[in-house]
KOLTINU-56004 format. One line per field, with one value per residue (C-alpha): x, y negated, z negated; chain. Coordinates in pm, whole numbers. Layout:
% KOLTINU-56004
u: c(X/...)
v: c(Y/...)
w: c(Z/...)
dogu: c(A/...)
//
This chain:
% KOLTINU-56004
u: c(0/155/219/22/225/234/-23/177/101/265/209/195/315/479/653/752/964/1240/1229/860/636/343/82/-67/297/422/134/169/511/462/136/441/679/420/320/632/688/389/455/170/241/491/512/724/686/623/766/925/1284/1204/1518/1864/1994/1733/1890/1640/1585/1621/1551/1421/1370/1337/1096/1178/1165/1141/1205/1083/1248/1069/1091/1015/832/561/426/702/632/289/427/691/473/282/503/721/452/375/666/751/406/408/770/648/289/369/527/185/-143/-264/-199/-257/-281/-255/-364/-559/-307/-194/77/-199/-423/-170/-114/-488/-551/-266/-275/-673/-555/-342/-618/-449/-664/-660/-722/-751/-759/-985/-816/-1018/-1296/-1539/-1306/-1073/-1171/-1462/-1653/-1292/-1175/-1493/-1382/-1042/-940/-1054/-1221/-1451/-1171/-1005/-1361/-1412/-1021/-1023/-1379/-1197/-1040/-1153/-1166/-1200/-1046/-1291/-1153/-1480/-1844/-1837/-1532/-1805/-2120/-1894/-1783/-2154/-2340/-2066/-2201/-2003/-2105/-2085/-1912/-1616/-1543/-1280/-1358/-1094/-918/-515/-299/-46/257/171/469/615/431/292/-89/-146/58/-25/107/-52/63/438/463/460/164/274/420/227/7/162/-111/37/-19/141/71/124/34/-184/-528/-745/-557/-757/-451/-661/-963/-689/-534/-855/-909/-584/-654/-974/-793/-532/-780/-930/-584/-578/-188/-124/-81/129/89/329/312/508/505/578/379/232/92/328/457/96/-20/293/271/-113/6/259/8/-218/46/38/385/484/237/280/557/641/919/911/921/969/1211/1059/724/617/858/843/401/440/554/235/-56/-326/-284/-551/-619/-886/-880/-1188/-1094/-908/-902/-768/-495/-196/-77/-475/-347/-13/-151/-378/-85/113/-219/-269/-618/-748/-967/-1036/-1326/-1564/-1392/-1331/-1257/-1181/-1499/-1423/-1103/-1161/-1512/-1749/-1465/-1373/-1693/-1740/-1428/-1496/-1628/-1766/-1504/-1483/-1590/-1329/-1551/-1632/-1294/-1144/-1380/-1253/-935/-966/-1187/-882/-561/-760/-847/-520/-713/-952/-670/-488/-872/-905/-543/-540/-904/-764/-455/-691/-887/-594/-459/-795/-896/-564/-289/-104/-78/-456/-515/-275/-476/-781/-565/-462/-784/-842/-548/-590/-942/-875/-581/-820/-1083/-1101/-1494/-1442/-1670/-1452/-1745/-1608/-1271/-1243/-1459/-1442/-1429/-1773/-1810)
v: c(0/-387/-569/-868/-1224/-1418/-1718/-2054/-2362/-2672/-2797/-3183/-3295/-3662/-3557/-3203/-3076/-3074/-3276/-3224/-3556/-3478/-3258/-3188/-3142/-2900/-2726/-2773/-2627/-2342/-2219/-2256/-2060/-1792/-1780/-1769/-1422/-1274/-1143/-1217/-1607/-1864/-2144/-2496/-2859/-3208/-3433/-3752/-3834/-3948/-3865/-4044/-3654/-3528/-3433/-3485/-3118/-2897/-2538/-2486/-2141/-1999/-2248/-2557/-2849/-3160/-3503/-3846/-4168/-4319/-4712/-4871/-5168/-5048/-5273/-5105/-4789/-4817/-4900/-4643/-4339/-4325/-4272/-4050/-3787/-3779/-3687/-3437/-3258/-3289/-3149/-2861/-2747/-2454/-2291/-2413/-2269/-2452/-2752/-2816/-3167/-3171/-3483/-3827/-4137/-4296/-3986/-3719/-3935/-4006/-3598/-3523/-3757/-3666/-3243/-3367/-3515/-3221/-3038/-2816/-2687/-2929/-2791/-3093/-3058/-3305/-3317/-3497/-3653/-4000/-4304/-4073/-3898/-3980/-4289/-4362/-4362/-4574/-4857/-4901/-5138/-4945/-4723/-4627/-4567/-4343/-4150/-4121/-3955/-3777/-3608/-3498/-3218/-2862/-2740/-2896/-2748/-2821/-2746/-2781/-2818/-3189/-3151/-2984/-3160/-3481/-3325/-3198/-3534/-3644/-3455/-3130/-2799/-2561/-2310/-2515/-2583/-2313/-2289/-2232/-2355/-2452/-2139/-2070/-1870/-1654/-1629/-1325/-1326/-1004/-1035/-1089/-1362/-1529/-1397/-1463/-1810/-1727/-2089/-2235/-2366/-2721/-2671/-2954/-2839/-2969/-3120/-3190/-3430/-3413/-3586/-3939/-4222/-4419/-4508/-4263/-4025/-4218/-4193/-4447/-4265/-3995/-4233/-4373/-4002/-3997/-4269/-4136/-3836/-3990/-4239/-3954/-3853/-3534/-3538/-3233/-3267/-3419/-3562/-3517/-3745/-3556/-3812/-4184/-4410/-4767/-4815/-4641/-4961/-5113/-4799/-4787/-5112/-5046/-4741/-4937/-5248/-4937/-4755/-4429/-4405/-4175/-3903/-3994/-3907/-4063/-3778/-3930/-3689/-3312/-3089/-2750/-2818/-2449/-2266/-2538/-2511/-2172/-2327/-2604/-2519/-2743/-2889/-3218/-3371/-3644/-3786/-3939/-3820/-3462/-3286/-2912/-2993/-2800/-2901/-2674/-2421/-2427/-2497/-2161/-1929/-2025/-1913/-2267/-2392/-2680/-2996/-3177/-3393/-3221/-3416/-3256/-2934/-2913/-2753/-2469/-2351/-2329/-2151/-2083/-1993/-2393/-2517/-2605/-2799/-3021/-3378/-3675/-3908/-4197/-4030/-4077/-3934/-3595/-3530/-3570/-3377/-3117/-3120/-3121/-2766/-2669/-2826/-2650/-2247/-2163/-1799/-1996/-2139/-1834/-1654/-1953/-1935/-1554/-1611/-1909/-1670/-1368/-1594/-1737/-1410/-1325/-1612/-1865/-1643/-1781/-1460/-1468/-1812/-1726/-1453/-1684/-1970/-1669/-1525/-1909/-2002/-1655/-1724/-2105/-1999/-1787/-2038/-2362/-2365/-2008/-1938/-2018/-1941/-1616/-1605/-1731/-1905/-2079/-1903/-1860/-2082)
w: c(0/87/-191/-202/-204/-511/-588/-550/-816/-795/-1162/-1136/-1478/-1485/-1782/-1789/-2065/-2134/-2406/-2514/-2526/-2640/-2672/-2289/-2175/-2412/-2310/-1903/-2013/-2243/-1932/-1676/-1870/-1933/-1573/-1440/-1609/-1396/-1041/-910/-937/-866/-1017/-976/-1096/-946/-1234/-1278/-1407/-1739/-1951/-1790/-1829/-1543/-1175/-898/-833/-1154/-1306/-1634/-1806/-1401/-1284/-960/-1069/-826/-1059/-916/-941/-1249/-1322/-1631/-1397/-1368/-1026/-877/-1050/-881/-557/-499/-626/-387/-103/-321/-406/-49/86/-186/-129/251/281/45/214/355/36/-147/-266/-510/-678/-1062/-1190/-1566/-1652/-1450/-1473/-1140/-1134/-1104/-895/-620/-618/-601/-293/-99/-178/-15/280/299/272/-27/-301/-613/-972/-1220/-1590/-1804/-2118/-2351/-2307/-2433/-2455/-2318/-2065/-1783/-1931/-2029/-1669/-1559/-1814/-1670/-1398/-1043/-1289/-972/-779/-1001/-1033/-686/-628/-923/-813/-493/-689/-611/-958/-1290/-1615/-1895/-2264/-2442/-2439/-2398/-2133/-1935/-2049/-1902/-1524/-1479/-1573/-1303/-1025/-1047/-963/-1274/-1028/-969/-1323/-1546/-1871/-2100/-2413/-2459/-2568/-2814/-2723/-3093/-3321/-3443/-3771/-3887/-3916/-4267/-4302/-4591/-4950/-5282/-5400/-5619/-5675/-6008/-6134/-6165/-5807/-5601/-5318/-4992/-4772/-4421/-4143/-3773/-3452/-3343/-3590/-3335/-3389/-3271/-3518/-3837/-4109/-4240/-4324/-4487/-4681/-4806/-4879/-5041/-5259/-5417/-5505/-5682/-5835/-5984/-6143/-5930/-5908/-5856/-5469/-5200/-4902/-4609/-4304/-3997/-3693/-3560/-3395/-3366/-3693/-3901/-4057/-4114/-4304/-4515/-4622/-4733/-4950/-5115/-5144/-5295/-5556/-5333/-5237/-5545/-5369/-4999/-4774/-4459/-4298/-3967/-3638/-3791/-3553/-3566/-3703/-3644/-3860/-4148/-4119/-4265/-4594/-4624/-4837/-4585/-4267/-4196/-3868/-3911/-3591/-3387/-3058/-2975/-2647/-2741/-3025/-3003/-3344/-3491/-3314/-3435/-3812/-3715/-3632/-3943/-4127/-4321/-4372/-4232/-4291/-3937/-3783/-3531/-3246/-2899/-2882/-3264/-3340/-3062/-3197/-3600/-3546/-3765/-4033/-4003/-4001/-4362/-4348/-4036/-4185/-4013/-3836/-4089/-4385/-4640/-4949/-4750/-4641/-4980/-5086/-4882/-4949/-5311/-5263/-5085/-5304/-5649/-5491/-5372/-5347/-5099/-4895/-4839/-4706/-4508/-4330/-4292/-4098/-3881/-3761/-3667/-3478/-3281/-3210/-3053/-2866/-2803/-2725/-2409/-2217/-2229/-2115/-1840/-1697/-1654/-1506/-1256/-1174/-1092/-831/-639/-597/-455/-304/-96/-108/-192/-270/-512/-785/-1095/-1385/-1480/-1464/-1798/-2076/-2411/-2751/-2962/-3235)
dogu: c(A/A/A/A/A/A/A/A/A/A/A/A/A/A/A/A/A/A/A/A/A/A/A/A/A/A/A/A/A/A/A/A/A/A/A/A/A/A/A/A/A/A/A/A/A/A/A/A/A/A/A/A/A/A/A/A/A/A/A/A/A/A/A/A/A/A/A/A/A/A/A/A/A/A/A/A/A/A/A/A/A/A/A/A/A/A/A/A/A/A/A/A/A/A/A/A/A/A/A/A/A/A/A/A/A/A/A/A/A/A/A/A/A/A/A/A/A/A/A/A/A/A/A/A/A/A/A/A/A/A/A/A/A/A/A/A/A/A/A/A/A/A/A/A/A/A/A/A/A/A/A/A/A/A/A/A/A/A/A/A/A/A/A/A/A/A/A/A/A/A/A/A/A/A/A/A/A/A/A/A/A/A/A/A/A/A/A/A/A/A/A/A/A/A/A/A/A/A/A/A/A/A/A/A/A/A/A/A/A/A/A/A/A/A/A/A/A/A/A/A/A/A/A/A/A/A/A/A/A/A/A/A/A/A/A/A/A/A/A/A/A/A/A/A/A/A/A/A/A/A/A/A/A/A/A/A/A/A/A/A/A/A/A/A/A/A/A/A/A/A/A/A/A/A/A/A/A/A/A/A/A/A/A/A/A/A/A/A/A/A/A/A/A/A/A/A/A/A/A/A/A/A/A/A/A/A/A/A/A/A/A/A/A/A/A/A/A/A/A/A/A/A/A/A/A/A/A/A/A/A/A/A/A/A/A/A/A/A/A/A/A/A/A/A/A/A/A/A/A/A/A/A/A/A/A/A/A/A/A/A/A/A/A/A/A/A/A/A/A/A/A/A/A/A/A/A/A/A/A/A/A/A/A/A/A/A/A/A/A/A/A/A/A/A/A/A/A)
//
């Protein structure tokens, strides 16, 4: 029998690791990575040359990588793209099947237009959604432009219910939408990961923040939270800021205004944050806008309970084991509440963590999210109007 030819993605990402920058791109990366492992795809990247380190034309872990000039101007920026996505994709047609576009800025919309007028097969992920995703996009300056190319695609990746509540009211066909959550490449932690506490018992619990310190992250709902813990002399806990951002000065400033230094730490951007989550007692994520957050799922493999807000796809990935300890966006009183339940039952916490890790292993693990991004690219690689509804779909909550 003839082997069949491998399915061939171009993965538009304007800023594909190495290093990692956030959240969507470590997870454009880890997808490629696990891809490229399977025969039955190749995959290489359409990037930009973000770090002075990057060569124009690069391999990473096996994978092509083509980088594009990138300029801090960003009128020139505008200009130039164009013309330099163009020509990479035209000079590359023939040795491509399908294009995936990870994410909607100019970079991604330039791709999707021209893989069009190439008539290539376009696979665009939405990855979050309200302010920043689709009603997002209208807002913006040539919001209806950007709707109208970005609505050229073939096939929309939708992460959650609202993800796909949002590209329907939009006018697309449920068929052409693949319905599947971000992965986790799954550590190699045994199942039953969590011990019984051996900590003293005037050991403080460790209550853990990571991500960006930006607005739509709400560190200050948390340390509102914060501060009606400690008001009620419940001392016996710390909290642990891992990130940078924009408002990181502000919101120190406010917790040494408040007296909460002694019990807040700001430890800046944490290198290895998986290996150091499996000694936290709670992870929190309080955010009002998430599209599929890699650092939940990372919090779920290390088997450490969470507190979150019911925000994107947040809701989705803790399941009904989560659910009592997703609060409103805002509420400061609820989600201290929460995490007092949480910082006094250290037999609660460890129930909570070991159920979080089962249900990654069963429903986030990378080589599973693979298979449904395959069973996706052969089918538009064969046709560019295929029937995407089965070939994957989103957890049960």
């Amino acid at each position: 029998m003839k082997k069949s030819n491998p399915t061939r993605v171009l993965m538009v990402v304007p800023k594909y690791p190495q290093p990692v920058v956030g959240g969507l791109e470590k997870q454009a990366f880890e997808l490629s990575r696990t891809l490229a492992l399977n025969q039955s795809v190749e995959v290489s990247v359409l990037s930009a040359a973000f770090d002075p380190s990057h060569e124009k034309q690069d391999t990473v872990e096996g994978i092509s990588i083509i980088r594009l000039r990138w300029s801090n101007n960003k009128w020139f920026k505008f200009a130039v793209l164009p013309f330099q996505i163009a020509n990479v994709i035209w000079k590359a047609k023939k040795k491509i099947d399908v294009v995936h576009v990870h994410q909607y800025s100019a970079f991604g919309l330039f791709a999707i237009a021209v893989s069009r007028i190439l008539s290539l097969p376009v696979m665009v992920k939405l990855p979050n959604v309200g302010d920043y995703g689709i009603p997002g996009i209208k807002k913006g300056l040539f919001g209806w432009l950007a709707i109208a190319v970005f609505l050229r695609a073939n096939a929309f990746v939708a992460m959650s219910n609202e993800s796909i509540n949002e590209l329907v009211q939009a006018g697309v066909p449920r068929s052409r939408i693949l319905t599947i959550p971000n992965g986790i490449v799954l550590s190699q932690q045994v199942p039953c990961i969590r011990k019984p506490n051996t900590k003293s018992t005037t050991s403080p619990c460790r209550v853990v923040f990571v991500g960006r310190i930006s607005k739509e992250k709400r560190l200050d709902v948390l340390l509102k939270a914060w501060q009606l813990l400690q008001s009620g002399k419940y001392n016996i806990a710390i909290l642990e800021i891992w990130g940078d951002g924009p408002l990181r000065t502000e919101l120190e400033q406010w917790c040494h205004t408040h007296g909460l230094l002694d019990s807040i730490h700001w430890l800046g951007k944490i290198s290895d944050v998986r290996s150091k989550l499996a000694e936290v007692d709670v992870f929190v994520l309080p955010s009002s806008h998430e599209g599929n957050s890699n650092a939940i799922l990372e919090a779920m493999d290390a088997g450490v309970p969470i507190v979150a807000t019911p925000v994107g796809g947040t809701q989705m990935q803790l399941g009904e084991i989560g659910a009592p300890y997703l609060v409103p966006v805002g509420d400061a009183h609820a989600l201290a509440e929460q995490l007092l339940l949480l910082i006094n039952d250290p037999q609660l916490r460890r129930n909570y963590g070991n159920g979080l890790h089962y249900r990654v292993l069963k429903y986030f693990d990378m080589e599973q999210i693979a298979n449904g991004y395959m069973c996706a690219y052969q089918r538009l690689g064969t046709s560019s109007k295929a029937n995407l509804a089965n070939c994957a779909r989103l957890p049960t909550i």
